[in-house]
C-alpha positions in Angstrom: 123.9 -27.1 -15.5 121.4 -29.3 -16.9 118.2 -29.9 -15.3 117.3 -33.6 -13.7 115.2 -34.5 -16.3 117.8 -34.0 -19.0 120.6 -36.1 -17.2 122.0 -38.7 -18.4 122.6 -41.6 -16.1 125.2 -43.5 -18.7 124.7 -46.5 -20.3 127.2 -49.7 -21.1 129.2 -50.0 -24.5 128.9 -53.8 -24.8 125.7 -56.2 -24.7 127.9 -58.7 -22.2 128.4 -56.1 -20.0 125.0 -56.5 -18.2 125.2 -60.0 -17.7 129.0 -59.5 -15.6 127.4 -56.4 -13.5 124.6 -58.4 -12.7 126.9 -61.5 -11.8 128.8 -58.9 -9.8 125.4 -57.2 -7.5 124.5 -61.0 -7.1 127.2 -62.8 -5.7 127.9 -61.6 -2.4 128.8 -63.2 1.2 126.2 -64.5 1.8 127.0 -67.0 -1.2 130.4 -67.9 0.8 129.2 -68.1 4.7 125.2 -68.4 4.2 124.2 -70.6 1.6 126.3 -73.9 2.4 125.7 -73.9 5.8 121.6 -73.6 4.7 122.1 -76.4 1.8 123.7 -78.9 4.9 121.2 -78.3 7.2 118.2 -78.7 4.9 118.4 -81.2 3.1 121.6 -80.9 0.5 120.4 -81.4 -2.7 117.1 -81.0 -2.3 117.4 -78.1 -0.5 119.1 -76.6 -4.1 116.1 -77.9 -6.0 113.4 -75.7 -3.1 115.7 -73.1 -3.8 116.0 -73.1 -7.7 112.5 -73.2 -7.6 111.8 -70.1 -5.2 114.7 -68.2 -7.6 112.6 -69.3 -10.7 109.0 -69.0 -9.7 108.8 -66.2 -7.1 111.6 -63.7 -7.0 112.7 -64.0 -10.6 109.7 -62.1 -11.9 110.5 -59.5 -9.4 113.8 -59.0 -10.5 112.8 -58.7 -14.2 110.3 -56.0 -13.2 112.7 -53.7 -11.8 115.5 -54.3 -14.6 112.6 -53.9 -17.0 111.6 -50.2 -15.7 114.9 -49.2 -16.1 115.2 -50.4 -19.6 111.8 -49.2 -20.4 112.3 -45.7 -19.1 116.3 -45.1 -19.3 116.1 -43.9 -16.0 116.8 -45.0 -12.4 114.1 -46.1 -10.3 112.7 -43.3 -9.1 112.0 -41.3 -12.5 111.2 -44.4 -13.7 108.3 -44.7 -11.9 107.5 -40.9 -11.7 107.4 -41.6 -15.4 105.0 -44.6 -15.6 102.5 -43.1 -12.4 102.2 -39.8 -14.7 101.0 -42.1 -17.4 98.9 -44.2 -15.5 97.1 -41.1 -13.4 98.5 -43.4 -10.3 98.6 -41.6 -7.1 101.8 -39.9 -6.0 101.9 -41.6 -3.2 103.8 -44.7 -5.3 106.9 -42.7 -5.9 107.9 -43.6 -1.8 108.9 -46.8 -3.1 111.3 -45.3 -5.5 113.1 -43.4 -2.7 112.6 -45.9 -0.2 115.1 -48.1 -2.5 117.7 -45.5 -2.7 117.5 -45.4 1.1 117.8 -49.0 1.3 120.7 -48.9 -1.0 122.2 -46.6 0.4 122.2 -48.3 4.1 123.3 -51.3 2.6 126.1 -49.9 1.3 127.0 -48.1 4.0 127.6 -51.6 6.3 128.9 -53.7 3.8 131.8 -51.6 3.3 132.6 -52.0 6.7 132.7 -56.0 6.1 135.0 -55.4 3.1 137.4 -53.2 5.1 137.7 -56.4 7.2 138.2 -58.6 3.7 140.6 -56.2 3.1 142.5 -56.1 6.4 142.9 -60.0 6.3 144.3 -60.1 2.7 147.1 -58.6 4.4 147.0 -60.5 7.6 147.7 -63.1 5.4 150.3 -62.3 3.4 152.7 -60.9 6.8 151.9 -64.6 8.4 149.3 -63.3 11.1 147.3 -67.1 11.0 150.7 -68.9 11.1 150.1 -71.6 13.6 146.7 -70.1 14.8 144.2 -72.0 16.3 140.6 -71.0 16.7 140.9 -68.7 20.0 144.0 -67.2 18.2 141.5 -66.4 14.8 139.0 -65.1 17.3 141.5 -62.5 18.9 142.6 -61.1 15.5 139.5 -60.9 14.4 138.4 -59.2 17.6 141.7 -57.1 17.8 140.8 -55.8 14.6 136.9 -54.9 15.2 136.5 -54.9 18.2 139.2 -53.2 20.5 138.0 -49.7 21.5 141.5 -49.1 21.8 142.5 -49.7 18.4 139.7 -48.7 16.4 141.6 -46.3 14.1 143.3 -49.1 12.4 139.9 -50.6 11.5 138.6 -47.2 10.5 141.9 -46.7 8.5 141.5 -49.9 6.6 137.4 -49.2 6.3 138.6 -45.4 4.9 141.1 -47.8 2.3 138.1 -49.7 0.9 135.4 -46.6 0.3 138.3 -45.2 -1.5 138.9 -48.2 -3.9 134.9 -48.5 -4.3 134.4 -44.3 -5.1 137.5 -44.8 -6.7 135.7 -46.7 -9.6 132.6 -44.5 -9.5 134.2 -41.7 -10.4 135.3 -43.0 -13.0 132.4 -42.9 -15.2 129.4 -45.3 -16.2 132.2 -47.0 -18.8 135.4 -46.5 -18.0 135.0 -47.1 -13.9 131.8 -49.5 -13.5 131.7 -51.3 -16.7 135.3 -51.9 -17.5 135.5 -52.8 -13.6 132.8 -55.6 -13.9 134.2 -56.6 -17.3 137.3 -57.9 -15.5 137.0 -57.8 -12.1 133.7 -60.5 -11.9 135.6 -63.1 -14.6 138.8 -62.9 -12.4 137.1 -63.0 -9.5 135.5 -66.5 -10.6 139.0 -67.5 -11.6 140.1 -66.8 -8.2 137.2 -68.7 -7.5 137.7 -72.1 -9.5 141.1 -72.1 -8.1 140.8 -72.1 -4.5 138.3 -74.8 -5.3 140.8 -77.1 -7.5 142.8 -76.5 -4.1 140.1 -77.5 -1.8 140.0 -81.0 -4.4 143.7 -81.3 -3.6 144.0 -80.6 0.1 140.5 -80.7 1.8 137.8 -83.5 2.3 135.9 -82.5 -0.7 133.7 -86.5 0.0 132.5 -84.6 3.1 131.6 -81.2 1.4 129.9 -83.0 -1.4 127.9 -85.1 1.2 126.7 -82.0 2.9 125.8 -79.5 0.4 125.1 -81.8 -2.7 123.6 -85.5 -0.9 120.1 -85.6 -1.2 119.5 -86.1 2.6 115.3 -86.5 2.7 115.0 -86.5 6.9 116.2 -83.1 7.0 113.9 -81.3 4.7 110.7 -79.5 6.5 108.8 -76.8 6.4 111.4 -74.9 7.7 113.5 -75.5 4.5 111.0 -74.1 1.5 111.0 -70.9 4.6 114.8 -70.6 4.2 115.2 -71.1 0.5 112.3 -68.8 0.3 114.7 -66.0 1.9 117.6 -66.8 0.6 116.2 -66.6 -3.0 115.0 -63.6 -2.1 117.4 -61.6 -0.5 120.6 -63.2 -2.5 119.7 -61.1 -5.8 119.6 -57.1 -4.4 115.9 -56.8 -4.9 114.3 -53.6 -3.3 117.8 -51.1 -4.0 117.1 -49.9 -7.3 120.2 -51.8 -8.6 118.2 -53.8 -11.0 116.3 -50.7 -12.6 119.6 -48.3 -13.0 121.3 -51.7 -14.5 118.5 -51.7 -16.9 118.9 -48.3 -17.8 122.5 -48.9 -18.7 122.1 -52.1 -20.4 122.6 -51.8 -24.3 118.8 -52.4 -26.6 120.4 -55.1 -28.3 121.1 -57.0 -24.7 119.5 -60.6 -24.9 118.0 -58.9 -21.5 115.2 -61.9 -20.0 118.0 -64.6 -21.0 121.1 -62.5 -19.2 118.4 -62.6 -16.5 117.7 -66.3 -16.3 121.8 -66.9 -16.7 122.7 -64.5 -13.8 120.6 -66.6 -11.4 121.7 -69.7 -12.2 125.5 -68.5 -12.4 124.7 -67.3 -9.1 123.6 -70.6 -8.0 126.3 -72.0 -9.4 128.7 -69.9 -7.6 127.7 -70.1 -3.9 127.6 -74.0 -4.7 130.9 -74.1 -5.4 132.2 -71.8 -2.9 129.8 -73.8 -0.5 131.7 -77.3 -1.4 135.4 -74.9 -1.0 134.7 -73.8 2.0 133.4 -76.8 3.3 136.0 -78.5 2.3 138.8 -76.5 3.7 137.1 -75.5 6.7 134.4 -77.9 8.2 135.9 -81.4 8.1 137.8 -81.4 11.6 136.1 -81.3 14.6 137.2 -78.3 15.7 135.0 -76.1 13.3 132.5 -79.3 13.0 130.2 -76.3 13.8 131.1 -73.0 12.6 129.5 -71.7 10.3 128.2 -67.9 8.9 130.8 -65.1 9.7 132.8 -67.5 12.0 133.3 -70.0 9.2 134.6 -67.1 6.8 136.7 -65.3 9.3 137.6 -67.4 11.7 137.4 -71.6 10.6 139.2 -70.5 7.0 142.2 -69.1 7.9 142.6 -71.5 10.6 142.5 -74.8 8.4 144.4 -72.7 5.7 147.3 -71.9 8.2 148.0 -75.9 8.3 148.9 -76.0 4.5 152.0 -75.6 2.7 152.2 -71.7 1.6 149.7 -70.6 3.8 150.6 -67.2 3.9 149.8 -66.9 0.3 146.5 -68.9 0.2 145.3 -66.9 3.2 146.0 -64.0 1.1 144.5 -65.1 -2.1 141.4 -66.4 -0.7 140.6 -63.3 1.0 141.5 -61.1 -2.1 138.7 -62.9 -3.5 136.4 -62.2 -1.0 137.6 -58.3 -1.4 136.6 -59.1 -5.1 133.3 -60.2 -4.0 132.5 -57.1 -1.8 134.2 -54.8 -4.1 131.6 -55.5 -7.3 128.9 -55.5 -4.6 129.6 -52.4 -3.7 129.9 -50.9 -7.0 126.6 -52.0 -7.5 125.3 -50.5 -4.5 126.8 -47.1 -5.4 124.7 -47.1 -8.4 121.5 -46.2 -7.7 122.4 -44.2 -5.2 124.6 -42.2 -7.5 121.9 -41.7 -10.5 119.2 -40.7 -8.5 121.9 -38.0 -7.1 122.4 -37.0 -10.2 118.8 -37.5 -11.8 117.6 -35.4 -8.7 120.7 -32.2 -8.8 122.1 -32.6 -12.6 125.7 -32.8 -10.9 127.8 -34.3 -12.7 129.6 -37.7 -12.1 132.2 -37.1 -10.3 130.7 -35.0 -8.0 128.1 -36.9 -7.0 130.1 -39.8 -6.8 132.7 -37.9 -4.3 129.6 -36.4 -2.5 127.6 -39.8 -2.1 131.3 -41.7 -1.0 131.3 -38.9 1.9 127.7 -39.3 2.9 127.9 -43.4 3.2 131.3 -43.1 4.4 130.1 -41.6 7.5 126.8 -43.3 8.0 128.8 -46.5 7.6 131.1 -45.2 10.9 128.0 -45.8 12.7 128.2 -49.0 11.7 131.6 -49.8 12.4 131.9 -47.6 16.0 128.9 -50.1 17.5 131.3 -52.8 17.2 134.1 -51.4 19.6 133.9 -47.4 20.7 129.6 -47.7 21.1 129.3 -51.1 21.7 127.9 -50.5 25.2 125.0 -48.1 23.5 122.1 -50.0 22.7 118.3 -49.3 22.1 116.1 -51.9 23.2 119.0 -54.2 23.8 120.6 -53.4 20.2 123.3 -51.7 19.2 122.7 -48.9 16.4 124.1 -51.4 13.7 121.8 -54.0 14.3 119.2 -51.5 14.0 119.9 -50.4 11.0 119.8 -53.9 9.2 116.3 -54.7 10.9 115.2 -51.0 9.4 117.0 -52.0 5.9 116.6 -55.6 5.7 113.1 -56.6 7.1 111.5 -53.1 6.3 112.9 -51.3 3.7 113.5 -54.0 0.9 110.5 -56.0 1.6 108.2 -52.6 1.6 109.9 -51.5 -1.6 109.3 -55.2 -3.3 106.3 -55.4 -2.6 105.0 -51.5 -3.5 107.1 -52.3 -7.0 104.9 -55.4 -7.5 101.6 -54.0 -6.3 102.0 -51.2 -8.7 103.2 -53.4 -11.5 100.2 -55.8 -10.8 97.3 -52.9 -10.1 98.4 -49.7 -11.2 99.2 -50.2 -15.0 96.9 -51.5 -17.0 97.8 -55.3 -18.4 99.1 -54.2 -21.9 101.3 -51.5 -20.2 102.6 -54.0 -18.0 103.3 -56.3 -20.4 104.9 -54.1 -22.7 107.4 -53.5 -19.8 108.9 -56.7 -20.2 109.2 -56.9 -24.3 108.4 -59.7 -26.6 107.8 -62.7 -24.3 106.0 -65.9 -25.0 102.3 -65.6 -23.7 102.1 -68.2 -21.3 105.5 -66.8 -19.5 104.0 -63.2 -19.7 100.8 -65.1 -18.3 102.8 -66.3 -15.2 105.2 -63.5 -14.5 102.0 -60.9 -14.8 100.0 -63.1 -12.1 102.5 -63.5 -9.9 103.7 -60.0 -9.7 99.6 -59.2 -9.4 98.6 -61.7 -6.7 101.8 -63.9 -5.4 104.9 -61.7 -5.1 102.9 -58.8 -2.7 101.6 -61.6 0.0 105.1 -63.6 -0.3 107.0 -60.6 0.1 104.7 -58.9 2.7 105.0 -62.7 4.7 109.3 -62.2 4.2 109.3 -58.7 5.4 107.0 -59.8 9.0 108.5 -62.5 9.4 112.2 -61.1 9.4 111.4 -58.7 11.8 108.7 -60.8 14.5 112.8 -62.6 13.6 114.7 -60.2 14.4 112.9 -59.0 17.5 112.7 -62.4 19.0 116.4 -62.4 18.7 116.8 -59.6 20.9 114.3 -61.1 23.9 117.1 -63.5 24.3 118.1 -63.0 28.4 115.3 -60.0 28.7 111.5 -61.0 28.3 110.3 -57.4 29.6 110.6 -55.6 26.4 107.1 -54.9 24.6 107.9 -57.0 21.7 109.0 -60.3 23.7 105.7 -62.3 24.1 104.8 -61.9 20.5 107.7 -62.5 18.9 109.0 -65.4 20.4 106.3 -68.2 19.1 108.3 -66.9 15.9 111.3 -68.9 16.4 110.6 -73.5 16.6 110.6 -74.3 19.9 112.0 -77.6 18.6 115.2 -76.9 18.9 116.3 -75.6 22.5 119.3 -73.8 22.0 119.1 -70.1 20.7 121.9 -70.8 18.6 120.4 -73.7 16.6 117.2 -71.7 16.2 118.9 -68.9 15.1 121.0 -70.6 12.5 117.6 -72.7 10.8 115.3 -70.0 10.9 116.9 -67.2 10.3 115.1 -65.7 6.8 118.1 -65.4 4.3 121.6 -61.2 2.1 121.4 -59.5 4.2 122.4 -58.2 2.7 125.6 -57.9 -0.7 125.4 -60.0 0.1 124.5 -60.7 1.8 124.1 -58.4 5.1 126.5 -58.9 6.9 126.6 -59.8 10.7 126.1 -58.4 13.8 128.6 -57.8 16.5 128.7 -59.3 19.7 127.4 -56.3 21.5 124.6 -56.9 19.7 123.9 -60.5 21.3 122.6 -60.3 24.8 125.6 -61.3 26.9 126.1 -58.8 29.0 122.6 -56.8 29.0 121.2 -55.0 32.0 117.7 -56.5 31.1 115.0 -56.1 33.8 117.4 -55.8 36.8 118.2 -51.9 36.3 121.9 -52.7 36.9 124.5 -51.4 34.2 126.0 -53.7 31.6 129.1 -55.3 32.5 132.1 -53.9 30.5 133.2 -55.9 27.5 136.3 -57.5 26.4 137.0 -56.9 22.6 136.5 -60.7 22.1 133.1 -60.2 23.4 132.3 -57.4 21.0 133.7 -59.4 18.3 131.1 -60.3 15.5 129.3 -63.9 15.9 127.4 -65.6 13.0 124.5 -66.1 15.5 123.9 -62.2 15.1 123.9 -62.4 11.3 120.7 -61.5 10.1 120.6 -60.2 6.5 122.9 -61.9 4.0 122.4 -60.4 0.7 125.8 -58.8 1.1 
């Protein structure tokens, strides 16, 4: 067996190949239930041009960083930087934010195949007429019958079993014949899918009420508030922090037009979560009864719903969430990734063990995951169940932490002409910008994202108990502008979670039902209870 520093991670056969995988880490949920519902709450139009410009100017450089080690070195994250801090006489302390990615990846993973077993579940739903006549109570009690009866919670692990199968499936296939050829068609099909469900949404929705949310430049809603939330959104939407970028790198071909695949990706992955934001607004927020919804509620529960009252329904339920299956499916593909070649980087296994042995390991941490919706929903720490925890450890520590290491070491560690040779032949005042901004901007930005999730995320938790340790501090967090919990969740929640992203809390991890300060036990739940709310989603890079 060879040793790690002679494995070979793979690489791709075809130039194009990079741009499709990296169109398939970056399009995620939180394209489909995140970013509309931001772009018609801040501002529409102008909330697109704050967030181009975030993409562009802050996290951009980031993300050709880490794709630019992996091409540099031909390794994954990790030996890519064990590589570079032996050349620069860094301290060895740097190489924690190598495997800090791989355990963010890896977490990530591990709950956003859960949300694709539920993808998965509904394509079916669909097709056998489940919605047929549904209204929203009826779309919250399939929903809930599916995650959150502890009664029935083998179905949902069978269906969650299905979709790790389908994802290792394609692993173990090889760097070319499994990930490559998968991205090759899976992402262009997947946009087809896309375009039409949105020539439908032309034909049958209120596409003049879409366009005038997400597209109308609407000037009274923009504030602070809305460079905070494109700010986040354009930062978690493209993977940063999992090592997904570097082990693309190292796959990508030298004669890949690399900084301009770069640039594209982002904007295609603009362009997609606009047009999925105008579909789905289209279909599903133009009556009053889902006036509102919005997040996990307007994927899972408003869609179906509205697509139940159209001719065929069966088959446009089942075709719109095969496309979000898509979506989740090259996400976590990606994913797999870096988890996978630092496996094999680390034991010199080959691939198709450590793709079997890496399937196992997130199969069962993503249980975790799926059990606190229904069977452990009652067992919380600190008020939260062991899933939210996990996506406050993943989401507001990991990937921040790991960002911002990647840029501080970038920035400080190498000198200037070894940084700039990182990112090849680029014209001097863009290697100007991008060297500054990794050097000075991206570590206080990112450090700001990564506090500010979690004061975030601990706030949300204070909601009906003010006696945990955490509570006075973290409330001032969230505007007191807006009285109800739910509104303040919704604009100032920091933006995928998550592959997506991130994907959203049960229930059981909202504060109904706590024991709080009193010392009296939790009231038993109902599985609509348990059932995951969009007020809970807090990482959407999913």
């Amino acid at each position: 067996m060879s040793t790690p520093y002679q494995t070979a991670i793979g690489s791709f056969t075809r130039k194009s190949t990079f741009f499709w995988a990296s169109v398939g880490a970056t399009v995620g949920l939180a394209n489909l239930w995140q970013f509309p519902y931001l772009a018609s709450r801040h501002g529409g139009g102008l909330f697109i041009l704050i967030y181009l410009a975030c993409l562009l100017l802050i996290t951009l450089p980031l993300m050709v960083t880490e794709a630019s080690l992996g091409r540099y070195s031909r390794h994954g994250i990790v030996l890519a930087l064990d590589g570079l801090i032996r050349g620069a006489r860094a301290s060895r302390l740097w190489m924690f934010a190598g495997r800090l990615s791989i355990l963010a990846a890896f977490l990530v993973l591990s709950y956003t195949l859960v949300f694709g077993a539920i993808a998965l579940a509904y394509v079916f739903f669909g097709a056998v007429g489940e919605f047929s006549g549904a209204n929203m109570g009826d779309a919250g009690a399939i929903l809930s019958g599916l995650v959150s009866d502890p009664d029935h919670y083998r179905r949902f692990v069978a269906w969650y079993t299905f979709f790790v199968i389908l994802v290792v499936w394609v692993s173990m296939q090889g760097v070319v014949s499994g990930v490559e050829r998968t991205m090759r068609v899976v992402v262009p099909g997947t946009l087809l899918l896309l375009v039409g469900l949105f020539a439908l949404s032309l034909w049958q929705g209120h596409m003049n009420n879409a366009v005038d949310q997400i597209l109308g430049w609407h000037f009274a809603d923009v504030t602070a508030g809305s460079v905070k939330a494109a700010l986040f959104q354009a930062f978690f939407t493209l993977g940063l922090g999992m090592g997904v970028w570097t082990v693309f790198g190292a796959y990508s071909t030298s004669n890949t037009a690399f900084k301009r695949s770069l640039l594209a990706v982002v904007l295609m992955d603009t362009l997609v979560a606009i047009v999925a934001g105008l579909m789905v607004y289209s279909l599903s927020a133009a009556g009053p009864e889902t006036d509102n919804a919005r997040g996990f509620s307007l994927l899972f529960i408003s869609l179906p719903v509205n697509l139940a009252a159209l001719p065929g329904s069966q088959i446009l339920i089942a075709v719109a969430f095969l496309t979000v299956v898509l979506v989740v499916w090259t996400t976590s593909v990606a994913l797999m990734e870096p988890v996978i070649g630092w496996f094999r980087e680390w034991t010199g296994a080959p691939r198709g063990v450590s793709s079997l042995l890496v399937g196992l390991m997130v199969w069962l941490a993503g249980l975790v995951s799926l059990l606190s919706f229904n069977l452990w929903a009652d067992i919380r720490f600190a008020g939260a169940t062991v899933f939210r925890w996990l996506e406050l450890f993943s989401g507001g520590l990991l990937i921040p932490l790991v960002a911002s290491l990647v840029a501080l070491f970038t920035g400080w560690c190498l000198t200037r002409r070894l940084a700039l040779s990182l990112i090849g032949r680029t014209p001097r005042p863009v290697a100007s910008i991008w060297y500054w901004v990794m050097r000075l901007v991206l570590p206080v930005v990112v450090a700001y994202i990564g506090i500010s999730y979690i004061l975030f995320s601990l706030s949300s938790l204070c909601q009906g108990s003010s006696g945990r340790l955490w509570c006075g501090q973290a409330e001032p967090v969230v505007s007191e502008s807006r009285p109800p919990a739910v509104e303040r969740k919704a604009e100032e929640v920091p933006d995928k979670p998550a592959v997506e992203e991130a994907p959203p809390a049960p229930a059981a991890s909202s504060p109904a039902g706590e024991s709080g300060d009193s010392g009296t036990a939790p009231a038993k739940r109902t599985p609509h209870e348990n059932a995951p709310k969009q007020d809970d989603i807090l990482y959407h890079s999913v």
